[in-house]
C-alpha positions in Angstrom: 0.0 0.0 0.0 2.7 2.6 0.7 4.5 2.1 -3.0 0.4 2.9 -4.2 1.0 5.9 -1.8 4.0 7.0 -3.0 3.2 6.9 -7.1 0.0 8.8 -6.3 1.9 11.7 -4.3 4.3 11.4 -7.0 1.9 12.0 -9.5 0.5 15.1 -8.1 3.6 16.6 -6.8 4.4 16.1 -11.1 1.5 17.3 -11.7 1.4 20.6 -9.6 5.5 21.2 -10.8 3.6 21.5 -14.4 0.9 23.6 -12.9 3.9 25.9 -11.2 6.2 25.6 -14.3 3.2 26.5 -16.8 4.4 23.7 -18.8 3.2 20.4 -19.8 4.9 17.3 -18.7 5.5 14.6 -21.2 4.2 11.4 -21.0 1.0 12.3 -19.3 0.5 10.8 -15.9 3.7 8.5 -15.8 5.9 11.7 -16.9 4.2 13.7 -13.4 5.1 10.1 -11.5 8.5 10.3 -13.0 8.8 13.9 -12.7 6.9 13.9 -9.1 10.0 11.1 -8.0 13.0 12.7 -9.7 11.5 16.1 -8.4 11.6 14.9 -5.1 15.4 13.3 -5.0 16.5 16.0 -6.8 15.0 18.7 -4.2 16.0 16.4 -1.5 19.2 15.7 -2.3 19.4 20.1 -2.8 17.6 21.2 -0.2 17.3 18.7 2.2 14.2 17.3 4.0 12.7 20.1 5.6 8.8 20.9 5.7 5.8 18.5 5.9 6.4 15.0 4.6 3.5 13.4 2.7 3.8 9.6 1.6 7.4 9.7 2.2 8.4 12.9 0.1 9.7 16.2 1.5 6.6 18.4 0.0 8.2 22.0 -0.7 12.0 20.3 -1.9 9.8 17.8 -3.6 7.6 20.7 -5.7 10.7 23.3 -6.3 12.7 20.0 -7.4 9.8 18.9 -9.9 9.7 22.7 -11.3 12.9 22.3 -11.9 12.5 18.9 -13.1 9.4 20.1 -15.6 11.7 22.9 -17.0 14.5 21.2 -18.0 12.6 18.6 -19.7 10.0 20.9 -21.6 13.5 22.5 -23.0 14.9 19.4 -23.9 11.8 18.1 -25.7 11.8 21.9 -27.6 14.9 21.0 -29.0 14.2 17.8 -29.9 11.4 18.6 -31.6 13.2 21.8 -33.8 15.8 19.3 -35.0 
């Protein structure tokens, strides 16, 4: 139940780093999971593990993290897609 847990916070935390970004994630709701999770290590590993902690993420690292995250993927797709 808690790996369940942790793809749906995941997921929204993906999902509200698009909202904050004003991109789109790719992929649809497995690019917010993967962007919700790499987000969250990424903010963790930055940032540290300060504020509330919801299914086992770090919420504000987890969201800056996942902006970040969103960003640098929307650019890479851009680029992609113009070559």
């Amino acid at each position: 139940m808690g790996f369940l847990w942790a793809l749906i916070v995941g997921g929204i935390i993906g999902w509200l780093g698009g909202l904050i970004a004003g991109r789109d994630v790719p992929g649809g709701i497995i690019g917010n999971i993967i962007a919700g999770f790499i987000g969250a290590w990424l903010g963790g590993f930055i940032l540290g593990d300060w504020g509330p902690d919801v299914g086992g993420f770090a919420v504000i690292p987890a969201l800056i993290g996942a902006v970040v995250v969103v960003l640098i993927l929307s650019a890479i797709m851009r680029s992609v897609k113009r070559a």
